[in-house]
N, C-alpha and C positions, 0 to 999 in steps of 0.2 A: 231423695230422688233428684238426680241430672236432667234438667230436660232441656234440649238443646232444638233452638231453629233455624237452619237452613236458606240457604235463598240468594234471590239477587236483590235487587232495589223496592223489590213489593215487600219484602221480607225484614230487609236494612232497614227503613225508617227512619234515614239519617240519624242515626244512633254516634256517639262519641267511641270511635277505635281506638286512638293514641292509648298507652302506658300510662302517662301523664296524667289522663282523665279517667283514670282507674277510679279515683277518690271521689268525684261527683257521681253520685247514683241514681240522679234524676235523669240520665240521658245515656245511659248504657244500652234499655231495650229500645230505643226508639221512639217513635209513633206511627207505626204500624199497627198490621193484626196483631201481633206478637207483646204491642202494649195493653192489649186489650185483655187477650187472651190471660198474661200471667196475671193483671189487677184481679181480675177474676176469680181467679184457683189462689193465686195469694190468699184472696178475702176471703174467698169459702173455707179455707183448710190451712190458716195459720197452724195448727198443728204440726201439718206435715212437713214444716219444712223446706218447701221444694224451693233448690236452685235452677236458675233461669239463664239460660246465655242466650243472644242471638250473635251470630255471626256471618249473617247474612251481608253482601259486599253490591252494590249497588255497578251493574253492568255485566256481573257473571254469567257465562254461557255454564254447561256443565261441565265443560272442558275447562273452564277456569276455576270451578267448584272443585276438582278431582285436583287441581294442579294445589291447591293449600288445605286437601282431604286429613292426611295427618296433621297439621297445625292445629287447624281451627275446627278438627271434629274426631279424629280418634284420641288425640291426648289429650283432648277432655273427657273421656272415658263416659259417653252421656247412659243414662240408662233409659230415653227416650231421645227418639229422635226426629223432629219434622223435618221434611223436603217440599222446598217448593220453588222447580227449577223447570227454564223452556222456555218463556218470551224470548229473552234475548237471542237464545237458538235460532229460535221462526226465524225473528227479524231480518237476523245474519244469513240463514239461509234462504230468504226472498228475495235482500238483495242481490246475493251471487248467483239468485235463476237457476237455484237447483232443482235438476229435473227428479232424485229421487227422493219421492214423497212416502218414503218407509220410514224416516228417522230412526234409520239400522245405526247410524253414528251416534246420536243423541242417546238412544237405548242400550246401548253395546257401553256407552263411557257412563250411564247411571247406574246398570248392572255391576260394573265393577264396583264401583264405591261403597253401595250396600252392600256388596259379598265382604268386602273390606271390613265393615261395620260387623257383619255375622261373624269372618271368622276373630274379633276382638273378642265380643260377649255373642255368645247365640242366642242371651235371653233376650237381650234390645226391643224394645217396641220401637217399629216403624211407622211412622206416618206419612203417607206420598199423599201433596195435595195436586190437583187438577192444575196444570197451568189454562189459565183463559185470556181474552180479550176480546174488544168490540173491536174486529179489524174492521169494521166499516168507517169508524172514525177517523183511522190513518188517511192522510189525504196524498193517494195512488192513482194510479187508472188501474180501471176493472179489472186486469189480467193482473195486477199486481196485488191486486186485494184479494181474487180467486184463488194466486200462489200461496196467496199468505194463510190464509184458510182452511187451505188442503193443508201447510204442512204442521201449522197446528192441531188442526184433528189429527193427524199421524201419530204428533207428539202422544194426546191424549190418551190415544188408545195406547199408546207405548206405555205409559205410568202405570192404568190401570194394571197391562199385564205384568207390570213390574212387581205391582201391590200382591198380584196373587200369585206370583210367586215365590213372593218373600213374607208372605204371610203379613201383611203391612195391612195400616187400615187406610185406606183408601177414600181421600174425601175427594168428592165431584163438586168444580164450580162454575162451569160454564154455563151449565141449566141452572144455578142460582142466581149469577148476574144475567141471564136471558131472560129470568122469570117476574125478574126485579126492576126491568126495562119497560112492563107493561105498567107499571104503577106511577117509575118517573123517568125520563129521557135518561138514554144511555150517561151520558154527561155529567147526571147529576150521581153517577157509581162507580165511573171510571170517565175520567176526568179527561183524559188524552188517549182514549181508546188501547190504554195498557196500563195504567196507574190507578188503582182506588182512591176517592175522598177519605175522608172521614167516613160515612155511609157505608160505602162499599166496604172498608177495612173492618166495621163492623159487621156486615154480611159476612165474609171469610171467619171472622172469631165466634159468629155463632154456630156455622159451621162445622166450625174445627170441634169446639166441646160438647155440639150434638152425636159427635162421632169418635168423641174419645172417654164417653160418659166412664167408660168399663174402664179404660189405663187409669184414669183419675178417680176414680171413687166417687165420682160427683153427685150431688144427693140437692135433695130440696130440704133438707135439716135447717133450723137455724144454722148461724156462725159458731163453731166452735162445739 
């Protein structure tokens, strides 16, 4: 089994891209969720086999996502697939004071890419995660922080309905790092009000295989 992750720099984990460092495999998936996540299924289900790619790129909108969509994700031919795409979106669109707070553009260029993916294999498991962030920690005036807010909940709610209509499983993180804020400061889960720690990166990974129990087989069995 393929399973391929998606993303921009929450996703990346400054992971090793060159050809060249093909041969070191201590810095392929990063330290990300994504290192978290495969250790995990690795260890539980040496069995199975599963290959791991991330190819997540560190500043991608999802118009940058869509623009290397066949390189780094239809000719790896994945038979799973995470997304977890949209900060850099907001960002870019707070800055340029865009007044429309639908993200019909952000949703219109992420609908294409999964149809892309469906019509490869129609069997594909999708996984669209939530993008989030503490936009209070950006350091804005109010009207800047309110922009930014609105167009990430847009975004939000764009994913979702993305999830259900591509029959995708849908993980929500927003109300996980809000919920996760009452125990310790935003700061100590997201570090720059758009980046996870350590912490927070393991909040996304336990996330992710609460919510993919069924694709993965995951079980409380011993190993093996």
């Amino acid at each position: 089994m393929k399973i391929l992750f998606q993303g921009d720099s929450i996703t990346d984990g400054n992971r090793y891209k060159s050809k060249a460092s093909e041969w070191d495999k201590n810095h392929q998936i990063g330290h990300s969720y994504v290192y978290i996540v495969t250790g995990l299924l690795g260890m539980k289900h040496p069995e199975r086999r599963f290959e791991f790619f991330n190819r997540g790129i560190s500043g991608n909108t999802v118009e940058a996502l869509a623009a290397r969509w066949q390189t780094d994700t239809l000719s790896l031919q994945p038979d799973v697939l995470s997304v977890l795409i949209g900060i850099n979106d907001c960002l870019q669109a707070s800055a340029r004071r865009v007044k429309d707070l639908s993200a019909s553009a952000y949703e219109s260029e992420y609908r294409k890419i999964l149809t892309e993916c469906r019509k490869q294999n129609s069997d594909i498991k999708l996984i669209l995660m939530e993008p989030f962030a503490y936009v209070e920690q950006q350091k804005n005036n109010d009207s800047s922080v309110a922009l930014r807010k609105a167009i990430l909940q847009s975004e939000q709610k764009a994913v979702r309905r993305l999830a259900e209509e591509f029959h995708a499983v849908f993980i929500p993180l927003q109300e996980v790092f809000d919920e996760a804020a009452q125990c310790a400061e935003p700061a100590y889960w997201i570090w720059d009000g758009v980046h996870p720690t350590e912490a927070g990166h393991a909040l996304i990974a336990r996330e992710f295989l609460k919510a993919t129990s069924e694709i993965f087989g995951i079980s409380d069995s011993p190993i093996c």
